[in-house]
C-alpha positions as CSV (number, residue, x, y, z in Angstrom):
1,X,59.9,39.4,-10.9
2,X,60.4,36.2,-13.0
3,X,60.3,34.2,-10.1
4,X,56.8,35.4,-9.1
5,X,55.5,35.8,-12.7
6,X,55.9,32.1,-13.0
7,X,53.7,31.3,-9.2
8,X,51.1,33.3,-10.6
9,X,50.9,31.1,-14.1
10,X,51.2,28.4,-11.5
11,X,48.6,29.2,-9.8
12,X,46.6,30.1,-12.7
13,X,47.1,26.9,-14.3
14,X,45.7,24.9,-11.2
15,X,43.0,27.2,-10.8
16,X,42.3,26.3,-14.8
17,X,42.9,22.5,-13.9
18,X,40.1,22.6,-10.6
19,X,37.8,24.6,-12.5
20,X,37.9,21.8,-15.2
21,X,37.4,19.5,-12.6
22,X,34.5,21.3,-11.7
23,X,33.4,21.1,-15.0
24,X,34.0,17.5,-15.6
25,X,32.0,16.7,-12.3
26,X,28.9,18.8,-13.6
27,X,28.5,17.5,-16.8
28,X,28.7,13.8,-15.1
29,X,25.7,15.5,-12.2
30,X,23.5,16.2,-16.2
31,X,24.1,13.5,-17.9
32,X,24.1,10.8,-14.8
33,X,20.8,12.8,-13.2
34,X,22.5,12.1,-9.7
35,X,23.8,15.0,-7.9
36,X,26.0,13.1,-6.0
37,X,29.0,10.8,-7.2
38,X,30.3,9.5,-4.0
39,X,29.4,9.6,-0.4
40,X,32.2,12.4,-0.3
41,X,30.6,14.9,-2.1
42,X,28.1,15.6,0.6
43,X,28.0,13.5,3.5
44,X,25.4,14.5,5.3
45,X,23.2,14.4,2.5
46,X,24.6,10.8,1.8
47,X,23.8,10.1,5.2
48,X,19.8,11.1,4.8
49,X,19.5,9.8,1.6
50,X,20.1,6.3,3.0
51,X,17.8,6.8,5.8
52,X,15.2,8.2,3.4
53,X,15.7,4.6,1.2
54,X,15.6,2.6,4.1
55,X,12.0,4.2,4.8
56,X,10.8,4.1,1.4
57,X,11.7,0.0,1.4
58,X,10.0,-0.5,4.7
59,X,7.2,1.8,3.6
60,X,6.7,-0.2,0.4
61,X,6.2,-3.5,2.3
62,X,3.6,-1.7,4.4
63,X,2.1,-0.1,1.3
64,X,1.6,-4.0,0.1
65,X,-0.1,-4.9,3.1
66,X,-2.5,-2.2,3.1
67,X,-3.3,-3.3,-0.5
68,X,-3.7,-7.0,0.9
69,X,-6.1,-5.6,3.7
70,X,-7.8,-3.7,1.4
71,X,-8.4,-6.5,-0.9
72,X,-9.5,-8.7,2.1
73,X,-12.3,-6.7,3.0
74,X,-13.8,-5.8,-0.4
75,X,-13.8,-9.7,-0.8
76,X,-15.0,-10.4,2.9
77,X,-17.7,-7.2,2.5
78,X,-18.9,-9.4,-1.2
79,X,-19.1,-12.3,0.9
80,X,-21.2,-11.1,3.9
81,X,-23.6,-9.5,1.3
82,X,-24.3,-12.8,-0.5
83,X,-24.5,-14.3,3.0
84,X,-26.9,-11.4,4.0
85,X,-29.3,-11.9,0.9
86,X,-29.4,-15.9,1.8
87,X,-30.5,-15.1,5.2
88,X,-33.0,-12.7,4.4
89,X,-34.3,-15.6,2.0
90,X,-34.4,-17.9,4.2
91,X,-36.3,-16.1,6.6
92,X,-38.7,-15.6,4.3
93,X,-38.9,-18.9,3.5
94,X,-39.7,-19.8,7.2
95,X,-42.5,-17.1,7.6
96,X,-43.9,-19.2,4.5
97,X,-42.9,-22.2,6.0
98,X,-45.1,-21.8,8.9
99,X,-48.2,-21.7,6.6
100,X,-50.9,-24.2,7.6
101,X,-52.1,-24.6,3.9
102,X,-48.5,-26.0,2.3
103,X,-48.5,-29.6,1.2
104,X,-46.0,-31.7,1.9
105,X,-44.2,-31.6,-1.3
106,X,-44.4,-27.9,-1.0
107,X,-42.6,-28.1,2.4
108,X,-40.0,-30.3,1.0
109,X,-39.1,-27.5,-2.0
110,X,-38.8,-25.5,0.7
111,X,-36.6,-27.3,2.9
112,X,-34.2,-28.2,0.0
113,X,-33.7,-24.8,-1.3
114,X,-33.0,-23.3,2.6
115,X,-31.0,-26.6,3.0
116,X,-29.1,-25.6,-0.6
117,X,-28.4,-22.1,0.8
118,X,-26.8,-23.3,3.6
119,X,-24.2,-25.1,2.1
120,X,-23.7,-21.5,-0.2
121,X,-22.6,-20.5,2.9
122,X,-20.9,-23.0,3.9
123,X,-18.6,-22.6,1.0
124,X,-17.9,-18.9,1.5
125,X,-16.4,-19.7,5.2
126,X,-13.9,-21.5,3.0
127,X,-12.7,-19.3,0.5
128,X,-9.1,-17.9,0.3
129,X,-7.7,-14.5,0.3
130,X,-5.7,-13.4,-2.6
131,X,-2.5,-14.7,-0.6
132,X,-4.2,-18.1,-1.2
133,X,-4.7,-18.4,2.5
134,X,-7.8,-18.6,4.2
135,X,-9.7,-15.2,3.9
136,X,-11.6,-16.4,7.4
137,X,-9.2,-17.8,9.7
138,X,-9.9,-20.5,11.9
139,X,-10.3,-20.2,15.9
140,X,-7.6,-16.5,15.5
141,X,-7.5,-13.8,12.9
142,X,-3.7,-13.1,11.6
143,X,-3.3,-9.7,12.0
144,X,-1.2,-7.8,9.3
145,X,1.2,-4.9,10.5
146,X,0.4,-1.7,8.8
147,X,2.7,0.9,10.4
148,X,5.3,0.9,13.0
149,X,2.1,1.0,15.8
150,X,-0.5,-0.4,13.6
151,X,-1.4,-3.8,13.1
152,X,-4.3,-5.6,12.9
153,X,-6.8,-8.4,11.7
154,X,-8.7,-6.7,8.7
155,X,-11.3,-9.8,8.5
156,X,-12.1,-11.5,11.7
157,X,-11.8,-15.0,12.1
158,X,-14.3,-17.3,10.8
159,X,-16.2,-18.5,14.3
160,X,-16.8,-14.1,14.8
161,X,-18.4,-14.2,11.3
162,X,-20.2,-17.7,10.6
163,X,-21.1,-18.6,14.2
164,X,-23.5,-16.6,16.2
165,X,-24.2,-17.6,20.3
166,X,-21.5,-20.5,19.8
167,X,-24.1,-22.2,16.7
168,X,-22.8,-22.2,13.2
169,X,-25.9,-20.0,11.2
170,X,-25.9,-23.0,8.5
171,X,-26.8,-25.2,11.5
172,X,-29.9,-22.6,12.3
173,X,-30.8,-22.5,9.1
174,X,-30.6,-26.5,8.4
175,X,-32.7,-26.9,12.1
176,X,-35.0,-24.3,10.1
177,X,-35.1,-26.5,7.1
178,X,-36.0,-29.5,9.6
179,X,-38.8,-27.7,11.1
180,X,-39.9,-26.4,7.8
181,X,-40.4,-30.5,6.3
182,X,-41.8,-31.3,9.6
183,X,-44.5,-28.6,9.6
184,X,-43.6,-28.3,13.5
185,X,-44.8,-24.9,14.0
186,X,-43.4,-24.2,17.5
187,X,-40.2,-25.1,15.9
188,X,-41.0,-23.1,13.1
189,X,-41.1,-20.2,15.5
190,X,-38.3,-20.8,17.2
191,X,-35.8,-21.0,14.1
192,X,-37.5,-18.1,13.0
193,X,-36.4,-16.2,15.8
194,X,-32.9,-17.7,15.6
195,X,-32.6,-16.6,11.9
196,X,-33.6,-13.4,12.8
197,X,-31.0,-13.1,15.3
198,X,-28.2,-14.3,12.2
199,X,-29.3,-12.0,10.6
200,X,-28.3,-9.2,13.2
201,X,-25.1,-11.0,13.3
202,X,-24.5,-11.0,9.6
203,X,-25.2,-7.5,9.7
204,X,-22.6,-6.6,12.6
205,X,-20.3,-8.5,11.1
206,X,-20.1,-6.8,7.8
207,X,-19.8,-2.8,9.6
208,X,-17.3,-4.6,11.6
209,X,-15.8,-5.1,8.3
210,X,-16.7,-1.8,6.5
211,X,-14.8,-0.1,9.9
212,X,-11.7,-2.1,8.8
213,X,-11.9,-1.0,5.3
214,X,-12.6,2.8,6.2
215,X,-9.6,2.6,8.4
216,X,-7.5,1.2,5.4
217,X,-8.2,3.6,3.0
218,X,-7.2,6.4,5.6
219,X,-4.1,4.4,5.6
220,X,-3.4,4.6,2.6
221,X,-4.0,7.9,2.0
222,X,-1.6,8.4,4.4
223,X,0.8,6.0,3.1
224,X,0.7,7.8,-0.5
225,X,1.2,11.3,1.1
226,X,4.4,9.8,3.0
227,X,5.7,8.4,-0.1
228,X,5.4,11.5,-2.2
229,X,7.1,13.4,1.1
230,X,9.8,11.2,1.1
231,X,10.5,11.1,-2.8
232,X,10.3,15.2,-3.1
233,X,13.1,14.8,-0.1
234,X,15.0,12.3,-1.8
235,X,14.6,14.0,-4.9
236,X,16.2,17.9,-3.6
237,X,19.0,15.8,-2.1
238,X,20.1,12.9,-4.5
239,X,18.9,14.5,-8.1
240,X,20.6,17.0,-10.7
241,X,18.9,20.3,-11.0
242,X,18.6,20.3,-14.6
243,X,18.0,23.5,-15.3
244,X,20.5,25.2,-12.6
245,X,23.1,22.6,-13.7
246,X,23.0,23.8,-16.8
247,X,23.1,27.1,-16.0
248,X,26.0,26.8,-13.7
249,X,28.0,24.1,-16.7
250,X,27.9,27.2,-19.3
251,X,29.1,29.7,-16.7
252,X,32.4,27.8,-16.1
253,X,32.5,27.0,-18.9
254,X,32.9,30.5,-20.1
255,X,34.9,31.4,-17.5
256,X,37.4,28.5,-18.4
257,X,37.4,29.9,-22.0
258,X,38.1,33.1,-21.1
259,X,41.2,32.2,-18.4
260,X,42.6,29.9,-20.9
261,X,42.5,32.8,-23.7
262,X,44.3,35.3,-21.6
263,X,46.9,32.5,-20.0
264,X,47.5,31.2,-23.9
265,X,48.2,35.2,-24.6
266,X,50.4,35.9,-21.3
267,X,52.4,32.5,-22.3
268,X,53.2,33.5,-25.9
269,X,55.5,36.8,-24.3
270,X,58.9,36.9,-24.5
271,X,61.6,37.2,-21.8
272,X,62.4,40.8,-23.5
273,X,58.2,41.4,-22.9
274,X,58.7,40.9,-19.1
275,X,61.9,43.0,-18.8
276,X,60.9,45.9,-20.5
């Protein structure tokens, strides 16, 4: 009877000494936030929880470049508007232009200013991206990758934008600025109708643009969903419920109290206890 009164405060004593353990690890799941300590503790959930990091590093560098192409466009869309408003101006200074009544010196004020929105435009084929970069490539358009199947050139090159029929618009507006000093009328007309098909361009060009920005913002819309998905996932797996932890801390904790209480009481018996 001695013999197996002593296994039982044996056993007891482990039990006492795992369920401190248990303890120990809990209050290091609360105070640490992390639910797991080592790869040990669960490792399957180890296992996801590195494949949910992985994608939330790759999906952070595609988050960027969404930003990037989002930035492009608002700043290629600003562009194309200025560039819209000096065509429209300088088509209106042609219609005037082709006025019999204007004096030389009035053709000349007219030439200069088409001639001085020209090189405005001129400049804005030249401007950089926020990268520093060019914001219209030359001859190609970089795409940018945006997902594992998605990439793709948010702002088309600089020939698709500030060429139209192989002729640079500048160059149709400076022939217009030519015509205009000249007081040629026939070709008057004809940069008249060449400004009017610019114009056309400019205009394509910029809902190509707005198409590339719509698709963007879907993007990332879709990108911010993903990353909320993936950090409730990562959350459930890798973080301390609080509240439960808390819960489940002050239950064995009472239950450690209480075995301790009755194995201090069964330890202060005597021999003479046991055998009577």
């Amino acid at each position: 009877m001695i013999n197996g009164t002593g296994s039982r405060m044996t056993q007891e004593a482990t039990r006492q000494a795992r369920l401190a353990t248990q303890i120990a690890a809990k209050q290091t799941q609360i105070s640490t936030g992390k639910r797991l300590q080592r790869a040990s503790d669960d490792p399957t959930a180890t296992a996801r929880i590195a494949d949910l990091s992985r994608m939330q590093t790759n999906d952070s560098a595609r988050a960027r470049n969404i930003s990037l192409g989002i930035s492009m466009t608002a700043q290629a869309d600003g562009q194309l508007r200025n560039m819209s408003h000096l065509l429209a101006r300088t088509r209106e200074l042609t219609i005037s232009g082709a006025s019999v009544g204007l004096t030389p010196s009035d053709r000349a004020t007219i030439s200069l200013e088409v001639r001085a929105m020209a090189d405005e435009i001129d400049a804005m084929a030249s401007v950089n991206s926020p990268t520093g970069e060019a914001l219209f490539a030359n001859n190609n358009a970089n795409p940018i990758r945006f997902d594992d199947t998605i990439a793709f050139a948010p702002v088309p090159a600089r020939q698709d934008i500030f060429e139209t029929g192989g002729i640079a618009i500048t160059q149709i507006m400076r022939d217009a600025a030519s015509a205009i000093a000249a007081g040629d009328l026939p070709l008057i007309g004809a940069a008249l109708t060449a400004l009017n098909g610019a114009v056309n361009h400019a205009a394509d060009a910029q809902a190509e643009i707005g198409v590339n920005a719509a698709r963007l913002d879907r993007l990332q819309e879709f990108s911010t969903q993903r990353a909320i998905t993936l950090s409730e996932e990562l959350s459930k797996l890798a973080d301390t419920d609080l509240s439960a932890a808390i819960s489940e801390l002050k239950a064995m904790t009472l239950t450690l109290e209480a075995a301790q209480g009755a194995f201090a009481r069964i330890n202060r018996r005597t021999l003479m206890d046991f055998l009577a």
